[in-house]
KESE-569123 format. One record per residue (C-alpha): chain; y, x, z. Coordinates in Angstrom, 3 decimals. Layout:
N
R   cadena         py         px         pz
R        A          Y          X          Z
...
This chain:
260
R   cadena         py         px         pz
R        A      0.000      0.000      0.000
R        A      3.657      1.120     -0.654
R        A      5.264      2.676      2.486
R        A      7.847      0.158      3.855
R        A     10.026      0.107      6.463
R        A     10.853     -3.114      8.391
R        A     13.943     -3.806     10.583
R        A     13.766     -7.277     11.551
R        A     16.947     -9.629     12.630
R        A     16.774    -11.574     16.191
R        A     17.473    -14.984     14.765
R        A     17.794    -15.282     10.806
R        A     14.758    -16.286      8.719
R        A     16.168    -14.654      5.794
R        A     14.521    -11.518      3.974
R        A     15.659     -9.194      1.617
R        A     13.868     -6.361      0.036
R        A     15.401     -3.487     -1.585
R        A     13.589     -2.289     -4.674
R        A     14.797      1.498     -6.270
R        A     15.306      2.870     -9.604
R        A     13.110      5.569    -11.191
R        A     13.287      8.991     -9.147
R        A     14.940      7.263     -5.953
R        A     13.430      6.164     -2.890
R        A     14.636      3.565     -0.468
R        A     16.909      6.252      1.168
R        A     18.776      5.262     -2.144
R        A     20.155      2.322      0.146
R        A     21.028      4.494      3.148
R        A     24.519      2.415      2.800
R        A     23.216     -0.652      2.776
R        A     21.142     -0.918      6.109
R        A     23.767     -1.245      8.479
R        A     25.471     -3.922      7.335
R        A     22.446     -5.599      5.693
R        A     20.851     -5.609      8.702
R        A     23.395     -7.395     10.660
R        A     22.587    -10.614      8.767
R        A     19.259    -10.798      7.917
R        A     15.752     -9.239      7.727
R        A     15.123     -6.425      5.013
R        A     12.600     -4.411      4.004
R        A     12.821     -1.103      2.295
R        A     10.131      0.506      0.329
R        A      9.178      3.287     -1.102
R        A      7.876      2.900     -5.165
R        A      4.496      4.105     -5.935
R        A      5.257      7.617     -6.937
R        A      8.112      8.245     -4.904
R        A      9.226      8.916     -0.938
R        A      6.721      8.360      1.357
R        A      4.319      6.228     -1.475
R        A      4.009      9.893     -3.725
R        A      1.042     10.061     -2.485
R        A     -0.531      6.318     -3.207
R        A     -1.764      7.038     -6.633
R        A     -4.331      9.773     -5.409
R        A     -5.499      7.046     -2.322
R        A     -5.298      4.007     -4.743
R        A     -6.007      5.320     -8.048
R        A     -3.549      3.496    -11.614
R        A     -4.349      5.948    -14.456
R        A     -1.718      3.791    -16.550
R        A      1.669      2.297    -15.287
R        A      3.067     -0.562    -16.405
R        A      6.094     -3.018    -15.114
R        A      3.637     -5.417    -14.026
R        A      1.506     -3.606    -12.215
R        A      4.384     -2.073    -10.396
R        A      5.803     -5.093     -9.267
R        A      2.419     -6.155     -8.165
R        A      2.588     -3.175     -5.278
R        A      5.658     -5.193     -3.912
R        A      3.798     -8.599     -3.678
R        A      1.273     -6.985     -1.707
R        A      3.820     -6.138      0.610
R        A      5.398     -9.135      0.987
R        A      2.195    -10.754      1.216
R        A      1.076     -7.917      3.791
R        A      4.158     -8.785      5.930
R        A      3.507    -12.493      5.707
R        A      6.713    -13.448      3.500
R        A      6.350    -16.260      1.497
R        A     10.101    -15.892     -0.020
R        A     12.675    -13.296     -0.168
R        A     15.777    -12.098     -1.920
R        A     15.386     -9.033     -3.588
R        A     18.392     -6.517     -4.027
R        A     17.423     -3.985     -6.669
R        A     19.060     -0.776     -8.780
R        A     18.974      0.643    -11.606
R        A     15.123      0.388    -13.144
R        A     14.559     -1.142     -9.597
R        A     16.612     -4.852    -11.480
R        A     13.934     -4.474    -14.406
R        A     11.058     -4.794    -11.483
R        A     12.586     -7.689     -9.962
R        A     13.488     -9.777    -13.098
R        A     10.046     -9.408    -13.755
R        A      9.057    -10.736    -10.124
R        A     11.625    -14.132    -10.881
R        A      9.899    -14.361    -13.896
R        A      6.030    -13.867    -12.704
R        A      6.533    -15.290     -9.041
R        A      9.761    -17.786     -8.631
R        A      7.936    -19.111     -6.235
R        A      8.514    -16.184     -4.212
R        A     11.881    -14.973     -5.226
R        A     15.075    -16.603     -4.029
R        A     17.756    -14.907     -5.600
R        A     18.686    -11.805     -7.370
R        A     20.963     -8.756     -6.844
R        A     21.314     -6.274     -9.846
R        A     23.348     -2.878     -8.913
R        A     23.906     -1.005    -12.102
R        A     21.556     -3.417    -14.292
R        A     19.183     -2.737    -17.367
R        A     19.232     -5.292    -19.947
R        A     18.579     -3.268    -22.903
R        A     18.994      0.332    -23.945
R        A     21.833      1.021    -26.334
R        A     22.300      3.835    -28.704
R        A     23.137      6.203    -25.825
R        A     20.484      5.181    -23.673
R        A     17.903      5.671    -25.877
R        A     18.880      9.014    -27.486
R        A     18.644     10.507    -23.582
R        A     15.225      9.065    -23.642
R        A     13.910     10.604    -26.376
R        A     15.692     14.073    -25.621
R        A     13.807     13.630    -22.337
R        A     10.698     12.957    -24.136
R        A     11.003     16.151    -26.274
R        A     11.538     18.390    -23.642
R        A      9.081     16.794    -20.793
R        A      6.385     18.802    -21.508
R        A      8.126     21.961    -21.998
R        A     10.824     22.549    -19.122
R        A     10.698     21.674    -15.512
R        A     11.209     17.647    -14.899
R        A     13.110     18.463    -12.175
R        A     15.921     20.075    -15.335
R        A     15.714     16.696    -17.096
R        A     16.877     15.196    -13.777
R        A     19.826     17.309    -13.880
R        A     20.112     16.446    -17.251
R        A     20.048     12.717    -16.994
R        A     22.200     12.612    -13.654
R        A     24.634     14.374    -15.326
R        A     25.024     12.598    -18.296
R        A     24.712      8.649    -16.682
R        A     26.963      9.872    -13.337
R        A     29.208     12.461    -14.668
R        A     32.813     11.426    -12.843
R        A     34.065     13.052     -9.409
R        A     33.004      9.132     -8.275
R        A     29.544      9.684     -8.832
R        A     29.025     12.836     -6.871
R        A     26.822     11.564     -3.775
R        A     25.096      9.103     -5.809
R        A     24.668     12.097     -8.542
R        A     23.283     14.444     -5.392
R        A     20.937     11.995     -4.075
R        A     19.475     11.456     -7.058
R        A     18.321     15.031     -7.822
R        A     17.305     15.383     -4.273
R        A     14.935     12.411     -4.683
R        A     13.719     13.190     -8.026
R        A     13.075     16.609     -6.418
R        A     10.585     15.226     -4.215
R        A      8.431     13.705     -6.764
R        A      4.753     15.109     -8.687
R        A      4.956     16.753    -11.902
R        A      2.006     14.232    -12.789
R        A      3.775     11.174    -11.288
R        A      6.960     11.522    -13.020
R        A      5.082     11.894    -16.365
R        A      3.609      8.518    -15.367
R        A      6.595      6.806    -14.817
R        A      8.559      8.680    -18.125
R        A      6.087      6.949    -20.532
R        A      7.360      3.127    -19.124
R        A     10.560      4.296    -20.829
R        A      8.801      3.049    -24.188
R        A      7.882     -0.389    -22.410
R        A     11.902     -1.271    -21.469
R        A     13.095     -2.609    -24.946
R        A     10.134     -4.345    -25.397
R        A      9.885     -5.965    -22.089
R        A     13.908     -6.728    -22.116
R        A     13.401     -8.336    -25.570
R        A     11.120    -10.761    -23.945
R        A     14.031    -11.660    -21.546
R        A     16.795    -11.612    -24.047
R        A     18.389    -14.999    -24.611
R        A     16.292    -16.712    -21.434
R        A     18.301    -17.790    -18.447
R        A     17.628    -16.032    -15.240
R        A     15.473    -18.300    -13.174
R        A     16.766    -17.794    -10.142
R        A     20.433    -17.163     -8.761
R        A     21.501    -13.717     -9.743
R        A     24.822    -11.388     -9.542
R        A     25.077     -8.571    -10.920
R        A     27.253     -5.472     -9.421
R        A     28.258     -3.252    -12.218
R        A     31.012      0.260    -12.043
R        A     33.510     -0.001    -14.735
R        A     32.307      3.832    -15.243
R        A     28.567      2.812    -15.955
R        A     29.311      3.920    -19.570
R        A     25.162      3.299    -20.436
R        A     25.003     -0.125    -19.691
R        A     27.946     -2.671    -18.697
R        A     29.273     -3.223    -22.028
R        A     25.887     -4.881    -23.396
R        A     25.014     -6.688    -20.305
R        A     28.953     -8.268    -20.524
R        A     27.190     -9.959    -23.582
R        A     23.612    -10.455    -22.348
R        A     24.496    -12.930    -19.336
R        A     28.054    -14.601    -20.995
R        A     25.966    -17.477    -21.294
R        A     23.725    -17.307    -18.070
R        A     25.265    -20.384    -15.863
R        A     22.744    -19.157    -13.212
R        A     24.340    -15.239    -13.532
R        A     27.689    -13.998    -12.248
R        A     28.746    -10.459    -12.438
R        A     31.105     -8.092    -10.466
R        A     32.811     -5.058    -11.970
R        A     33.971     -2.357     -9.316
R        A     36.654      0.161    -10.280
R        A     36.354      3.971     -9.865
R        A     32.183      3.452     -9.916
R        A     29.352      4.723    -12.120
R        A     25.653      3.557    -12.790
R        A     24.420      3.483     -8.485
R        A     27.116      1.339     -7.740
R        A     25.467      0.762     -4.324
R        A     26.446      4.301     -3.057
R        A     29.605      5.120     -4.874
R        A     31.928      1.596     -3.843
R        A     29.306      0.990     -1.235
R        A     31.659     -1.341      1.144
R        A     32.740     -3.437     -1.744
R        A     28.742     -3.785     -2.889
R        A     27.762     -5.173      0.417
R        A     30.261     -7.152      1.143
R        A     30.189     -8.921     -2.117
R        A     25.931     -8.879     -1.766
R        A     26.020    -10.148      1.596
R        A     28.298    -13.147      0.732
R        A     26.147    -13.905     -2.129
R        A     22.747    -14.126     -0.368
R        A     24.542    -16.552      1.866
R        A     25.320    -18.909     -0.620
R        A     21.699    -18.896     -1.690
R        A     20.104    -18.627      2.171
């Protein structure tokens, strides 16, 4: 089972669990605890692969990773932990896993956050993953990390987010990020699948103005989503969580309300 960590509220009912890009961990919502935790119950987990779960695939053996399967390891959690429903507040890659939860198990999703959302790959997005996929098997992963960071959070307003996410990456298998490279060829497929389909459940997204990869075509993919709404912070890149963290939970916080 994914590692998890539970930190449970004396009154509310509510849960939220906090689902993390590619080459994060849950210490990728260090900012978020504090004030999460004030309101309601939350879980944060560790990805198979990554943090404390790098270790899973050699216990509990998936020779092939897919989105599905992935989101899978965080039913079993909530299904360990005896939660029927939850919100789920999710980053990066971490938004692809949970659209695919509102879409395979509604019945156990109650709303949605997206921090720095994937909703399809432009021209820019896609050229990084194929430079990545050129040079995976020759130079260190842990370069291409440096590479991609760099390139997705290059402002003086991404520099903790940029930091964590190199010391993160740093912490993962050779083997394991291999694993998780190859899904790269799954996203525009999978996000074709979602593209014109209303979000089931109640989402905002939280976007930087500075997320140069991404906030321009999701402005277009959810114009028409009455069940959508979307913030833009200024001075903020791709992990929007980390680098206007105050304005992310307040504006998170308030939302789950509304749907609680």
């Amino acid at each position: 089972m994914l590692y998890h960590k539970v930190y449970e509220h004396n009154s509310s009912t509510e849960w939220v669990i906090f689902v993390h890009g590619a080459g994060g961990s849950s210490a990728t919502f260090y900012r978020q605890i504090k004030d999460f935790k004030k309101h309601f119950n939350i879980v944060m987990l560790d990805l198979r692969g990554h943090g404390r779960s790098k270790d899973l695939n050699q216990k509990r053996p998936l020779k092939h990773y897919s989105f599905d399967k992935v989101s899978e390891d965080v039913i079993e959690v909530m299904d360990h932990l005896k939660i029927k429903e939850a919100h789920f507040v999710g980053v990066s890659l971490g938004t692809i896993i949970n659209r695919i939860l509102a879409e395979k198990h509604p019945e156990r999703v109650k709303s949605l956050v997206m921090g720095g959302a994937i909703t399809k790959m432009n021209i820019r997005s896609n050229t990084l993953i194929k430079i990545g996929n050129l040079l995976k098997n020759v130079i260190p992963f842990t370069w291409i990390y440096k590479m991609l960071a760099l390139i997705i959070m290059p402002s003086k307003y991404h520099k903790e987010s940029r930091n964590l996410f190199i010391r993160e990456a740093k912490k993962i298998y050779q083997k394991e990020f291999l694993r998780w490279f190859k899904l790269t060829k799954d996203i525009n497929p999978l996000l074709r699948k979602f593209k014109g389909k209303p979000m089931k459940k109640p989402a905002l997204y939280i976007m930087g103005d500075e997320d140069y990869l991404f906030l321009e075509t999701l402005k277009r993919d959810i114009a028409d989503q009455d069940t959508s709404q979307l913030i833009v912070l200024d001075n903020c890149g791709h992990v929007c969580n980390i680098d206007q963290a105050n304005e992310f939970n307040k504006h998170s916080i308030s939302f789950l309300k509304s749907c609680s």
